[in-house]
C-alpha positions as CSV (number, residue, x, y, z in Angstrom):
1,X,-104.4,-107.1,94.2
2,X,-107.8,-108.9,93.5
3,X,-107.7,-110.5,90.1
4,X,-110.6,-112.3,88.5
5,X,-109.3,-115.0,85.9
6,X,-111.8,-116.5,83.3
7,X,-110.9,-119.8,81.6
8,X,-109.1,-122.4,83.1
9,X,-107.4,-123.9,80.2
10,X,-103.3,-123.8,79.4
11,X,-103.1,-119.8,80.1
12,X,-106.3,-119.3,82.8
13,X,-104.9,-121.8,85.5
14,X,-101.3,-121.6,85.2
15,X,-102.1,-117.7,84.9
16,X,-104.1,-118.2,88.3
17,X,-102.2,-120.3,90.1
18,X,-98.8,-117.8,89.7
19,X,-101.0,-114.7,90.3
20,X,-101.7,-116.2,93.5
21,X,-98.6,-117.5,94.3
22,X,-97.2,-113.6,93.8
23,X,-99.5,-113.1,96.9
24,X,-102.6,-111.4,94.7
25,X,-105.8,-113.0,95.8
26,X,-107.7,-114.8,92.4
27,X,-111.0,-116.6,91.5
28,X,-110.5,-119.1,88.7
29,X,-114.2,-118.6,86.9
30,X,-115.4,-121.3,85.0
31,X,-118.3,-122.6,83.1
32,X,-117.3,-126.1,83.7
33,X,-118.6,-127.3,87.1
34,X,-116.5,-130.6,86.9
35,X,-113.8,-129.4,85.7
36,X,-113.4,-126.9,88.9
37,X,-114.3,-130.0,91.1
38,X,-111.4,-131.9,89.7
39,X,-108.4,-128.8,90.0
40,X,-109.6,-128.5,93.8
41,X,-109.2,-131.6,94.4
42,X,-105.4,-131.7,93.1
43,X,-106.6,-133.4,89.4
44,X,-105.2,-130.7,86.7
45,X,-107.2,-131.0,83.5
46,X,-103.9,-130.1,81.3
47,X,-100.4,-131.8,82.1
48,X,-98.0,-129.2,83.1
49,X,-95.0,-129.6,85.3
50,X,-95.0,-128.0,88.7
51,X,-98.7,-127.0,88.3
52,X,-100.7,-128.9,90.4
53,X,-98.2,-128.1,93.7
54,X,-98.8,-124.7,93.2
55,X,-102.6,-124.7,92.6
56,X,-102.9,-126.7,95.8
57,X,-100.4,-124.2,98.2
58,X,-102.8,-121.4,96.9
59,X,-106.2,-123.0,97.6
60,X,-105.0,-124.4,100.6
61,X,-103.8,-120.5,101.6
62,X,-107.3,-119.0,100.4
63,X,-105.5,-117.1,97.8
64,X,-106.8,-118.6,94.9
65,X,-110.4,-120.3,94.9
66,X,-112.4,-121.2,91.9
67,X,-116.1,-120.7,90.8
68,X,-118.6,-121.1,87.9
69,X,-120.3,-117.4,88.5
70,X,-118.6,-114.8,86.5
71,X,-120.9,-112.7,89.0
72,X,-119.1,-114.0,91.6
73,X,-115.5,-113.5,90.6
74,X,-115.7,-110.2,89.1
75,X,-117.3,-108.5,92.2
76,X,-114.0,-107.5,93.7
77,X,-111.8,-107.6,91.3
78,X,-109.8,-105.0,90.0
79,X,-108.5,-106.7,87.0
80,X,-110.8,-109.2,84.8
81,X,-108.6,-111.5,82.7
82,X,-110.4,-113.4,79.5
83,X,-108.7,-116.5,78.9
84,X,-110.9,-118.4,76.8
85,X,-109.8,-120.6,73.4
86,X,-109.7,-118.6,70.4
87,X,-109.8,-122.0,68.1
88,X,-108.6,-121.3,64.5
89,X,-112.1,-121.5,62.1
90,X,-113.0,-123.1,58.9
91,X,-111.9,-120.0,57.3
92,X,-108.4,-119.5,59.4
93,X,-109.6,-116.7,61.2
94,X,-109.6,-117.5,65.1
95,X,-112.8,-118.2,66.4
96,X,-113.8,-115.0,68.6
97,X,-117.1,-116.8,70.0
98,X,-115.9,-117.6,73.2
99,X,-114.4,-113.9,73.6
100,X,-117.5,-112.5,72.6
101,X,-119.6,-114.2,75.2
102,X,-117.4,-113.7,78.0
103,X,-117.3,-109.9,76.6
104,X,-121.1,-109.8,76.9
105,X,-121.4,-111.1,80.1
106,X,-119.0,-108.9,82.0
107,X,-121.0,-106.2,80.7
108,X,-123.8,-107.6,82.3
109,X,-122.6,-107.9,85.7
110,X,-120.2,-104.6,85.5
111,X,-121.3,-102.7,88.5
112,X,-117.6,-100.6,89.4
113,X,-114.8,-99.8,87.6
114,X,-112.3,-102.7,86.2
115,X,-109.8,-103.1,84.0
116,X,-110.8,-105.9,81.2
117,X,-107.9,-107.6,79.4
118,X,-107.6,-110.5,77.2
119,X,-105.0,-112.5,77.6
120,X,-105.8,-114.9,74.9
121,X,-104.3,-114.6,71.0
122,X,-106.3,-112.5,69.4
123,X,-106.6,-110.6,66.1
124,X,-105.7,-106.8,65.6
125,X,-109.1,-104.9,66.7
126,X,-110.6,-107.8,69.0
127,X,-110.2,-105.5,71.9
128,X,-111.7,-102.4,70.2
129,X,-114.8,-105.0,70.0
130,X,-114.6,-106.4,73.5
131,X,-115.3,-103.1,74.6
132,X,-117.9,-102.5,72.4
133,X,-119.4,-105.5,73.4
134,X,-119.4,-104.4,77.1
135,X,-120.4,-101.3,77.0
136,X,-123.3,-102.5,75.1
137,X,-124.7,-104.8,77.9
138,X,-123.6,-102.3,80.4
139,X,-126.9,-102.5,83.0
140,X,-126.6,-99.2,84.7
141,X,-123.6,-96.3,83.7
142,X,-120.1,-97.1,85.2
143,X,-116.6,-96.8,83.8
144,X,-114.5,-99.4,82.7
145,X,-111.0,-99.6,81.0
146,X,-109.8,-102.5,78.4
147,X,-106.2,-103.4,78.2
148,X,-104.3,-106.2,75.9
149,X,-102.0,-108.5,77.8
150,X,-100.8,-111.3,75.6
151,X,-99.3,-114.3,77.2
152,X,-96.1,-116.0,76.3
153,X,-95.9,-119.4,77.5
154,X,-94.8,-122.6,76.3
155,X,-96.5,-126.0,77.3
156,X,-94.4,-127.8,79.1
157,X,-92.4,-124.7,80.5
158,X,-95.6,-121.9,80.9
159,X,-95.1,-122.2,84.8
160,X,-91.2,-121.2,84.7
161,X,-92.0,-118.8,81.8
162,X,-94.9,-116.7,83.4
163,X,-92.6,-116.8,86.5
164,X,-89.7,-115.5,84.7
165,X,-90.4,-113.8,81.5
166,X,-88.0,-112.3,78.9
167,X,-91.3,-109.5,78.7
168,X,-94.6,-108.5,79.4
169,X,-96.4,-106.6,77.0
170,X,-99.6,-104.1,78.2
171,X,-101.5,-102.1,75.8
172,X,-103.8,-100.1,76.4
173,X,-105.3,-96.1,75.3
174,X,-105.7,-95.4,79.4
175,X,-103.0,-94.4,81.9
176,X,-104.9,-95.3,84.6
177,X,-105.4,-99.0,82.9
178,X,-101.7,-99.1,82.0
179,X,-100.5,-98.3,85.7
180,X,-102.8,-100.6,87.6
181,X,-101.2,-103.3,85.2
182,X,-98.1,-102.2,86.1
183,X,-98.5,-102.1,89.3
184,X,-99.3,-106.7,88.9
185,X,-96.2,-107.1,86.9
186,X,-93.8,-104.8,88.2
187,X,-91.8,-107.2,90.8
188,X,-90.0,-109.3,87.9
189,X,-87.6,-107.0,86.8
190,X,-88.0,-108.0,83.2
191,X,-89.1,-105.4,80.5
192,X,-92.6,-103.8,80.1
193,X,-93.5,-102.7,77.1
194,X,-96.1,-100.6,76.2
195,X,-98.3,-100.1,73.9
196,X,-101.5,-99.3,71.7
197,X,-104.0,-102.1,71.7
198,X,-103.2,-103.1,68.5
199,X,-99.7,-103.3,68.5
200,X,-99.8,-104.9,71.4
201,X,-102.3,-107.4,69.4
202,X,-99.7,-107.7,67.2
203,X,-97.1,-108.3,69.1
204,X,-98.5,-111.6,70.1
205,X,-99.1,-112.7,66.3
206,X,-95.7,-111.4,65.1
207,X,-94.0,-112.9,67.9
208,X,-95.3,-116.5,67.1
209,X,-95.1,-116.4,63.3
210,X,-91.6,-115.5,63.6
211,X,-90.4,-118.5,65.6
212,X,-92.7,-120.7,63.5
213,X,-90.6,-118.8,60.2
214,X,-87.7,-120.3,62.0
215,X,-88.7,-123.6,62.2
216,X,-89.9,-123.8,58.5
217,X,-86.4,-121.8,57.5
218,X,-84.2,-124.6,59.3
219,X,-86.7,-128.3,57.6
220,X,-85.8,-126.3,54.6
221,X,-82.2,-126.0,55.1
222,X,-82.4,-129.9,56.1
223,X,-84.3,-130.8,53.0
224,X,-81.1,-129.4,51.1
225,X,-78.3,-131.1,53.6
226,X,-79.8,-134.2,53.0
227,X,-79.1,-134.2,49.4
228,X,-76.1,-132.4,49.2
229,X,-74.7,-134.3,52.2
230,X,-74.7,-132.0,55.1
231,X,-75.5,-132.6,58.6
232,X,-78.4,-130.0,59.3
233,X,-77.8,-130.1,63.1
234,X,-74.1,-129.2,62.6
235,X,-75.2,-126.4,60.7
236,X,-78.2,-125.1,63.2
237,X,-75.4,-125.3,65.9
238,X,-73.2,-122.8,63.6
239,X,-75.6,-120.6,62.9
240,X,-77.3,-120.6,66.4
241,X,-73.9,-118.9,67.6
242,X,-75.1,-116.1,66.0
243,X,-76.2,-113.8,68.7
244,X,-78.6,-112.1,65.9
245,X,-80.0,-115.7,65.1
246,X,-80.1,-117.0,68.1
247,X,-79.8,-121.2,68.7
248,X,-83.8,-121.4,69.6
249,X,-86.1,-123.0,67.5
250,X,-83.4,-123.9,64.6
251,X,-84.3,-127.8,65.4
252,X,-85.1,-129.8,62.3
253,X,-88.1,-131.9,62.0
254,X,-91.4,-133.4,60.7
255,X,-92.4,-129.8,61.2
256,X,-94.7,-127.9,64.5
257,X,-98.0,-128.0,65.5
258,X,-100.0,-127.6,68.9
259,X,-102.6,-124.7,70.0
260,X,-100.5,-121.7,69.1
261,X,-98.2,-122.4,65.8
262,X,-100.7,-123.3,63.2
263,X,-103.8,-121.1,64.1
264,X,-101.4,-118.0,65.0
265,X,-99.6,-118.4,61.4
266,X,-102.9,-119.0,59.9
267,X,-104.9,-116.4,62.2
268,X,-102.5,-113.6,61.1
269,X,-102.0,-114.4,57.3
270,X,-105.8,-114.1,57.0
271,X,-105.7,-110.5,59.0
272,X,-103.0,-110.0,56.1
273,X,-105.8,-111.0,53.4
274,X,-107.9,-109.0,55.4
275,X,-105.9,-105.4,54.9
276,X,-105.5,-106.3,51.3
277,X,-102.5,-107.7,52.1
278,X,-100.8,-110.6,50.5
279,X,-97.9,-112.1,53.0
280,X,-95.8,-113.9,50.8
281,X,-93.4,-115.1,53.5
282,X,-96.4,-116.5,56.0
283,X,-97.9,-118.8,52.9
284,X,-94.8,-120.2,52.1
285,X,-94.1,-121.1,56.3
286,X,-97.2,-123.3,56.2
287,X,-96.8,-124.9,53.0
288,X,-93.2,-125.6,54.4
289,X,-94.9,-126.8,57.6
290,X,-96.8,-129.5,55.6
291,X,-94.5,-130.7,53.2
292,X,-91.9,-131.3,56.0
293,X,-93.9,-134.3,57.5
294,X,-95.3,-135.0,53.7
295,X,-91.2,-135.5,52.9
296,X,-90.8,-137.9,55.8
297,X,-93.4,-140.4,55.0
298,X,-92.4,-140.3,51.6
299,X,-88.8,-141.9,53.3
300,X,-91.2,-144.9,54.3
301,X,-92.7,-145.4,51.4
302,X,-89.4,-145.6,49.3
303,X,-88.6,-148.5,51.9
304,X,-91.6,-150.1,51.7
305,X,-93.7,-149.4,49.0
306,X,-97.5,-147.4,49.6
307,X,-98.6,-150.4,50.5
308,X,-97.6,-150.9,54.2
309,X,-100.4,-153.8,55.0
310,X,-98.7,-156.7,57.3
311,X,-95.9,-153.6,58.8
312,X,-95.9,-153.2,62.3
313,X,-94.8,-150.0,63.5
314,X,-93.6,-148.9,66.9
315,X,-94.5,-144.8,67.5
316,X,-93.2,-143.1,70.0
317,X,-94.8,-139.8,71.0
318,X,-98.5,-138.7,70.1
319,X,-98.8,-134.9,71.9
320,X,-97.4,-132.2,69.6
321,X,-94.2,-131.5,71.8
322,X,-93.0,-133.0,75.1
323,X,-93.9,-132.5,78.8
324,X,-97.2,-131.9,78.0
325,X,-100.5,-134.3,77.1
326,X,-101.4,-131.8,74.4
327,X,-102.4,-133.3,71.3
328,X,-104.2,-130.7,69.1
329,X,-102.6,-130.3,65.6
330,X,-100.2,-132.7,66.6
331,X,-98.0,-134.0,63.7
332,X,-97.4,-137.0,65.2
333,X,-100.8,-138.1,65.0
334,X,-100.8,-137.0,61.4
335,X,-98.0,-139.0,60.4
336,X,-99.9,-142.1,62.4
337,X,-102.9,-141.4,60.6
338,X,-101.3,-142.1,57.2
339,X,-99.3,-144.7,58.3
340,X,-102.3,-146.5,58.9
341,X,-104.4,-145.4,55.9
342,X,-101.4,-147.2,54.0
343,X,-102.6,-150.5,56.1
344,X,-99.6,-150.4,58.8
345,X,-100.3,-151.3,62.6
346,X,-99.3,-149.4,65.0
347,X,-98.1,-149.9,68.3
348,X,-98.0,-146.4,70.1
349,X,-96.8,-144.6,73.1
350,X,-96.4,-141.5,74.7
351,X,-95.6,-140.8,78.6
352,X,-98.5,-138.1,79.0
353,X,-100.8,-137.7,76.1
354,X,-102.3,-141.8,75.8
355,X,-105.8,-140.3,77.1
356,X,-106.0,-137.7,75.1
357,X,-104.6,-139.8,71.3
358,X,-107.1,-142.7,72.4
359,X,-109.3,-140.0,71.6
360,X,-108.8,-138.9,68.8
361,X,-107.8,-142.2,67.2
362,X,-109.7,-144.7,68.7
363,X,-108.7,-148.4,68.6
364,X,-108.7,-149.4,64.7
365,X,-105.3,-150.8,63.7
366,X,-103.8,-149.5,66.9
367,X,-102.4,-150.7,69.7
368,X,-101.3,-148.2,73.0
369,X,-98.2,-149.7,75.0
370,X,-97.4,-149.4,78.2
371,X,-93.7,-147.9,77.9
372,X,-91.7,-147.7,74.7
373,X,-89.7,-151.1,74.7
374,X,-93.6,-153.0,74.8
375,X,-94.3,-150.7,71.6
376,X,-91.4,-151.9,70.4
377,X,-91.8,-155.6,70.5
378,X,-92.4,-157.4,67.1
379,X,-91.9,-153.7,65.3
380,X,-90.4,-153.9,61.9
381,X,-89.3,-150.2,62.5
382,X,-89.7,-147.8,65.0
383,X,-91.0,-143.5,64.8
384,X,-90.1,-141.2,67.1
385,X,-92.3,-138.9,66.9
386,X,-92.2,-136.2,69.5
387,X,-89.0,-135.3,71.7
388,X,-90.0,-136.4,75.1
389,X,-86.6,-136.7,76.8
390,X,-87.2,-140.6,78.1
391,X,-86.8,-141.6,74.0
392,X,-83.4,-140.3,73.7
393,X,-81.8,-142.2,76.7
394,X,-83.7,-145.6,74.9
395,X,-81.2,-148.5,75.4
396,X,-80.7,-149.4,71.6
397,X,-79.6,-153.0,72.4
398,X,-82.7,-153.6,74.1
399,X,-84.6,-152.2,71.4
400,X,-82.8,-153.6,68.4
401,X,-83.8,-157.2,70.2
402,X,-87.1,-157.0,70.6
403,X,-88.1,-155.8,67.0
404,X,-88.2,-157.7,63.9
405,X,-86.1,-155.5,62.0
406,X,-83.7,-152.7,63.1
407,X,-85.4,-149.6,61.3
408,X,-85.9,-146.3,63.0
409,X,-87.0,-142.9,61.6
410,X,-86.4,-140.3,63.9
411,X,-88.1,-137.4,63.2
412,X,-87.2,-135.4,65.7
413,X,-83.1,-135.9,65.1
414,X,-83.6,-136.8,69.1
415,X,-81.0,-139.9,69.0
416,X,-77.2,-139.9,67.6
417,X,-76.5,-140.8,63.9
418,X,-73.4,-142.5,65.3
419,X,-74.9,-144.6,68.0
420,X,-78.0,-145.8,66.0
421,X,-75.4,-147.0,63.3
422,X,-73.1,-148.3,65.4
423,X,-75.7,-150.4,66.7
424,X,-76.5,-152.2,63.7
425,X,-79.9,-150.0,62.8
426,X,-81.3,-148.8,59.5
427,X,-81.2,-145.2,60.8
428,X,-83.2,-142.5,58.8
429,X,-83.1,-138.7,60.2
430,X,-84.0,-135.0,58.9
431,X,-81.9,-133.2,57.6
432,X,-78.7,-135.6,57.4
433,X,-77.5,-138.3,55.5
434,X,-77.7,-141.6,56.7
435,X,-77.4,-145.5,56.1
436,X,-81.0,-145.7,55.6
437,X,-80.8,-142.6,52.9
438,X,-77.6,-144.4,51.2
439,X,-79.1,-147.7,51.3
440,X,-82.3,-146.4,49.4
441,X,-80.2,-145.8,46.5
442,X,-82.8,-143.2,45.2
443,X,-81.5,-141.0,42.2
444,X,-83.0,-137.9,43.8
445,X,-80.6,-137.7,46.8
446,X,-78.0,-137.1,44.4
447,X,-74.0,-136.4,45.7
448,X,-72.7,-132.8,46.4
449,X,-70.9,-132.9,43.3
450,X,-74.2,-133.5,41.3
451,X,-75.9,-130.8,43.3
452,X,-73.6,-128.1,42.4
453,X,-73.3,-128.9,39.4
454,X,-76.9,-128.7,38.8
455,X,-77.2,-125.5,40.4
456,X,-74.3,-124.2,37.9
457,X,-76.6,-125.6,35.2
458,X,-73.6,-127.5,33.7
């Protein structure tokens, strides 16, 4: 098939590049002319794993080429893809803008009949517009279709994921839409499901605020093992054996951020608003979402006082999750951020996403190592911040001598309770009690006993 693929951000290229390598022949379009220089030349503009080979095999086949004409792109295609950022606004709506322009556009250079589907996360009705929108700036009479196709990647995994998905959801009002979509996806074996546009809209949003419902479900469960001496990990583990809960996303920490979580949650809880709708359940997931790294920082501060001026701290991880350099809405940066509001250094690391955190938080107070044991040296404590794989195989004796105090938070639960202690660290976790937690002495982590008794109100 001849695909046309607009945006070459997270979901365009790695949507390109495995179109192409499924033997379809794809134009990348976009309006960035450096940024197409760089990909086909072999220098991906977003870290992803396994990317880069295959965007190379495929240009160097003359299946997949890129371009900044939209013109260009679209005139064979059979099926237009929209990829473009849908940023979360002031408001916590997405930001249609890019999807609107792109919209307008097509319509300009329509000239044959195509199937237009967004792949980015949009709101319910967003392709009842896009259409609109087309057939608007139409130039002369010709038919078109518009489909929803929402993707389902995660960064860091999106080139195994599109390759072998769990499902692929097509909506659409137009038979003839819905089997030439078939007819792209059909070879994976996995389910199709079908729908209206705006379930299929849905499907997207629901899917995403679910997993994020997890996450806030689980730092809430660890909030409560920590004071009534449970080990939230053990308990994720039993519950994940749960074939109806399932072990996936039931990892305690400072809480999730990136491109999807935060805007998606946000995005649909203002749709909710929008209907007249107030969703409880979504409002209490982001308040969880914040508190969770809120409640960690406070564990600093009970050390060492709000006053963190002459503290050096080591901080291990700056993009939002590992393998990949994306740093948008990352929590780790957050928790840097007030680190060093309270008047802490901060020696910092990460093995993708330096660039990118450089950035955003420039060179005030901060210093960027070269691998985690030079962050490390002369630390009075150390954060791990983000579970990049490399931090939990760190050689604790190595560590432990560089620093000038054993002290690590790890807020990611990435390293053994057992080993940190057994090493002679001040360990402080999420979710669990530790040495740190019991040295603090603090009269709010009170014992199980205390904690039931409470809650009997005797």
């Amino acid at each position: 098939m001849k695909l046309c693929v607009i945006g070459t951000g997270y979901v365009g290229l790695v949507g390109a590049a495995i179109f192409a390598d499924w033997g379809n022949d794809v134009i990348g379009v976009d309006i960035d002319a450096k940024k197409i220089e760089k990909i086909k030349s072999g220098e991906m503009p977003i870290y992803e794993p396994g990317l880069a080979e295959i965007v190379l095999k495929n240009i160097e086949d003359k299946r997949l080429i890129f371009t900044t004409s939209l013109a260009e792109g679209m005139k064979d295609a059979e099926i237009v893809f929209i990829c473009v950022g849908t940023p979360q606004s002031d408001s916590g709506s997405a930001d249609l803008s890019a999807v609107w322009a792109v919209a307008k556009e097509i319509g300009e250079n329509l000239k044959d009949y195509k199937v237009i589907v967004t792949k980015s996360t949009v709101p319910v009705g967003t392709n009842e517009k896009v259409r609109q929108i087309v057939k608007e700036n139409l130039k002369t009479k010709v038919e078109f279709d518009v489909a929803s196709n929402p993707e389902f990647l995660r960064e860091g995994c999106s080139v195994e994921d599109m390759k072998n998905t769990d499902r692929t959801v097509i909506g659409s009002d137009s038979k003839k839409a819905l089997d030439i979509m078939k007819k792209l996806y059909e070879h994976l074996g996995s389910p199709i499901v079908e729908a209206d546009l705006r379930s299929a809209e849905m499907i997207k949003y629901a899917s995403n605020a679910f997993l994020a419902t997890k996450i806030s479900f689980i730092n809430e469960i660890g909030q409560l093992c920590e004071k009534a001496a449970a080990d939230v990990s053990v308990v994720a583990y039993g519950m994940g054996l749960d074939k109806r809960i399932g072990r996936h996303f039931l990892n305690a920490g400072i809480g999730y951020g990136g491109s999807c979580f935060p805007k998606d949650v946000a995005a649909l809880y203002r749709t909710s608003t929008d209907q007249a709708y107030d969703f409880k359940l979504l409002r209490s997931v982001m308040e969880v979402n914040v508190l969770q790294r809120t409640h960690f920082v406070k564990k600093v501060t009970r050390k060492y006082g709000r006053n963190l001026s002459g503290k050096t701290f080591a901080c291990l991880g700056l993009a939002f999750k590992g393998d990949t350099d994306d740093i948008r809405e990352s929590v780790s940066l957050e928790v840097i951020r007030t680190l060093r509001g309270m008047g802490a250094t901060i020696r910092a690391y990460d093995p993708e996403a330096m660039e990118n955190a450089k950035k955003e938080l420039g060179d005030a107070n901060i210093e960027y190592a070269k691998d985690m044991y030079d962050a490390a040296k002369g630390a009075d404590a150390i954060f791990i911040l983000t579970e990049w794989k490399e931090f939990a195989g760190i050689d604790l004796k190595k560590v432990k001598s560089l620093m000038n105090e054993a002290v690590i938070y790890d807020g990611r639960n990435l390293l053994s309770k057992e080993d940190v202690e057994s090493a002679g660290f001040n360990y402080f976790a999420i979710g669990k009690r530790t040495n740190g937690l019991e040295e603090l002495k603090d009269e709010s982590y009170m014992s199980a006993s205390a904690l039931l008794r409470n809650g009997n109100g005797k």
